[in-house]
C-alpha positions, 0 to 999 in steps of 0.5 A: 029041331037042331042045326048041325055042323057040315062035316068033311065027305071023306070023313067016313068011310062008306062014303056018305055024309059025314057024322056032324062035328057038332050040334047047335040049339034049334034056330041059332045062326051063327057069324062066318067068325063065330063058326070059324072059331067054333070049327077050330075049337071042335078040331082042337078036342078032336072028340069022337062023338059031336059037342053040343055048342051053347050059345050065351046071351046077355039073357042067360046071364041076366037070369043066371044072376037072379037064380044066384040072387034067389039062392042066396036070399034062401040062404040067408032065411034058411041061416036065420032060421037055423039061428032062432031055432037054436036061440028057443032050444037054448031058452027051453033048456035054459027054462028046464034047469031054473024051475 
């Protein structure tokens, strides 16, 4: 389930609750701070349909890391790969024109 934003009543016409201004991931609690400077950041956009807010932990940034890590590890084997590939096409063509 996800936590909603409390909008303004008179923001809509019909007069019933207002359209959200933007959505959190399910169980995050925000500080009064954090909520003033997201309200004040959304009110910035002025988007018309609400934006969804991300929350960034050290954990995301700590597996972030280690998917780049990962990634770059495949890199390096897929290169050398690659490279040992070319060096047995250059040997088979080598051998091809001396026989």
């Amino acid at each position: 389930m996800e936590e909603t934003s409390d909008g303004s009543p008179n923001s809509k016409d019909s007069g019933g609750p207002a359209e959200p201004s933007y959505i959190l991931p399910g169980m995050s609690g925000l500080s009064r701070s954090q909520k003033k400077i997201i309200e004040a950041k959304v009110r910035a956009i002025k988007s018309e349909v609400p934006i969804y807010i991300a929350i960034m932990r050290k954990t995301n940034a700590a597996v972030s890391k280690l998917v780049s890590s990962m990634l770059l590890q495949m890199l390096k084997l897929l290169l050398y790969i690659f490279v040992l590939q070319i060096v047995v096409f250059y040997h088979v063509l080598v051998n091809m024109f001396l026989v």
